[in-house]
C-alpha angles and dihedrals in degrees: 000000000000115000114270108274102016112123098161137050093236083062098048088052098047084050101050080042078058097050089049092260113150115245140168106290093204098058113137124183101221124191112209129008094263088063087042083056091055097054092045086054085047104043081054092075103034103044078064076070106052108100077228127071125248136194102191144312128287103233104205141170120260112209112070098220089062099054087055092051086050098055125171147272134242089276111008136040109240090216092074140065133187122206115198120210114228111277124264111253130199140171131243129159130250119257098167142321114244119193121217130204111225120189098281086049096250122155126234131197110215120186115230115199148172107280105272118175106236116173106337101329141068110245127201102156121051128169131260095190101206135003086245081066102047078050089050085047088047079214121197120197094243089043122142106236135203106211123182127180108254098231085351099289119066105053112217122179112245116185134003118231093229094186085052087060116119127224116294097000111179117225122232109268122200112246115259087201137043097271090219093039122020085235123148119272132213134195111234102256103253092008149086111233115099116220141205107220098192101123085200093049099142095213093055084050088062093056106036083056095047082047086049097058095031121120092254091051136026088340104207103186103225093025095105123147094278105052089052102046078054097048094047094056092046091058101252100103122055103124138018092262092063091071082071100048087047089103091062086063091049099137095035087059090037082058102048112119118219126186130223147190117242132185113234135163092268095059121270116342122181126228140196126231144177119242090227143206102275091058097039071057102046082050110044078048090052087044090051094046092053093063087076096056112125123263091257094059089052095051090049090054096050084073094227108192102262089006111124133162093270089055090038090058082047103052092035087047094046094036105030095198148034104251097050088053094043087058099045124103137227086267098052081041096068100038089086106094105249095028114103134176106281085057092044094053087044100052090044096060093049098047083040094047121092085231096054087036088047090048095055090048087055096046097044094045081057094053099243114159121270101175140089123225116245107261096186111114122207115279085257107046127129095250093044105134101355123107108218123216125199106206124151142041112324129212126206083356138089111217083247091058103052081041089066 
């Protein structure tokens, strides 16, 4: 509950600054937007002062009732606004362009540059989005480059400084062939990413499994990206079913030396160190929990092309389980509401593919879940009849959670 008497935000602060509660020490009650416009302007040249580093204001009613008449939408309050100062920009210049295969097999031009210090960090990789923009760019590798951090925090590089070009600079050509690979790769009809289409494409195996395990999806607590990775080059890992086999190799993981930076007195020392048995433990227990997730969990974690985790709760709610969606056809497809005919092509050749037949075997010979839990409720229940709609600021609970 608010404090007795404190109608507006610019009171409630002054109070907690009172009570010795830290507060932002740049705060300034406007009245009017043009007011609002001269602080911005201000803010500009003192926040290049603050020993932190800042992206913009955060521009909010005062008055507490209207912010309560203003509610909010399903992802933002409509009683704030932030206003984002243009990015910091800097200049490197280009070594070479890798490409990196991500699960769907796109590829995906990244800069690397000589080491140049942007907005609190030092910055060697940005990112070159699509092959259609290094053309754009007309990027050379030798190039000076003028790289900014997208919201302060991804840098992209966002012009070339074509006078600045050496001698016989060769320009950035796209791959012909899958860079990991050497599979054949395919533009998107109608779009711009370049794929590799080698369903055995070792690179896309690494990140399908990291997606697989990942919080929004199958959420296997100690299967980050680095013990996968790990697991993978050691042999362990090749498919989603191994997950499953991985306590069979319980001393062999127990055993695994990983090596790690430390602070010391004599600067940074790395260390190596076994994985042990506790965590092998803690895994192989994260691993076993994760066979009980619910079907729409597993659907979101076969990365299935336009399959996310909002489609994945449709098709496992309308289907149940996975045998009734593997038989069903493009027109029972799209007769769940949300689903249209580009995911329903694209869950019918997956279902229908040897790969995706040859996965579920997998799965379901190592006892993972493929149902659905039953959502109905009885004819009397609280919820019969009602949509509910989670909107707001949510406390102990993540929005996916109460979701759920």
């Amino acid at each position: 509950p608010m404090p007795a008497g404190v109608t507006r935000a610019s009171a409630l602060y002054s109070r907690l600054a009172a009570w010795g509660v830290p507060t932002g020490q740049h705060r300034r009650t406007c009245r009017g937007i043009d007011a609002v416009i001269d602080y911005v302007h201000e803010f500009d040249a003192l926040r290049r002062t603050l020993d932190y580093e800042t992206d913009g204001l955060v521009v909010k009613l005062d008055v507490l009732a209207l912010r309560e008449l203003a509610g909010s939408t399903s992802k933002a309050p409509r009683w704030c606004i932030a206003y984002k100062y243009a990015a910091a920009q800097a200049t490197s210049e280009l070594l070479r362009v890798d490409f990196q295969v991500g699960k769907l097999g796109t590829i995906t031009p990244r800069a690397v540059m000589k080491p140049v210090f942007l907005a609190g960090t030092t910055v060697q990789h940005a990112t070159l989005h699509n092959f259609d923009q290094v053309e754009r760019l007309d990027l050379h590798i030798g190039d000076t480059v003028v790289v900014e951090k997208a919201g302060e925090i991804i840098p992209q590089v966002v012009a070339v400084v074509k006078e600045r070009r050496p001698d016989g600079a060769r320009p950035v050509q796209r791959p012909t062939r899958c860079p990991e690979c050497g599979g054949e790769v395919v533009q998107d009809e109608g779009g711009v990413y370049l794929r590799c289409v080698n369903p055995e494409c070792p690179a896309q195996r690494v990140e399908r499994l990291k997606f697989f395990c990942g919080r929004r999806q199958m959420d296997i607590e100690g299967l980050g990206e680095v013990m996968v990775e790990r697991l993978v080059a050691e042999g362990l890992l090749n498919g989603f079913a191994d997950i499953y086999r991985l306590k069979e190799h319980r001393d062999r993981i127990a055993a695994l030396i990983f090596e790690h930076e430390r602070p010391s007195d004599e600067g940074a020392k790395i260390v190596r160190v076994e994985f042990g048995e506790k965590r092998t433990e803690q895994l192989l227990a994260g691993i076993e929990a994760s066979r009980q997730r619910p079907l729409a969990r597993l659907l979101a974690a076969l990365n299935i092309r336009h399959v996310g985790s909002t489609t994945a709760e449709l098709l496992a709610g309308h289907f149940g389980d996975i045998d009734a969606l593997m038989q069903a056809d493009d027109q029972a497809l799209q007769a769940v509401e949300g689903v249209g005919p580009e995911v329903a092509a694209s869950v019918r050749a997956w279902f229908s593919s040897k790969a995706g037949r040859s996965t579920i075997d997998g799965l379901r010979a190592a006892a993972v879940n493929m149902v659905q839990p039953d959502a109905h409720r009885a004819a009397d229940g609280p919820l019969v009849g009602k949509t509910v709609v989670v909107t707001g600021t949510l406390e102990k609970y993540s929005r996916q959670e109460i979701e759920n």
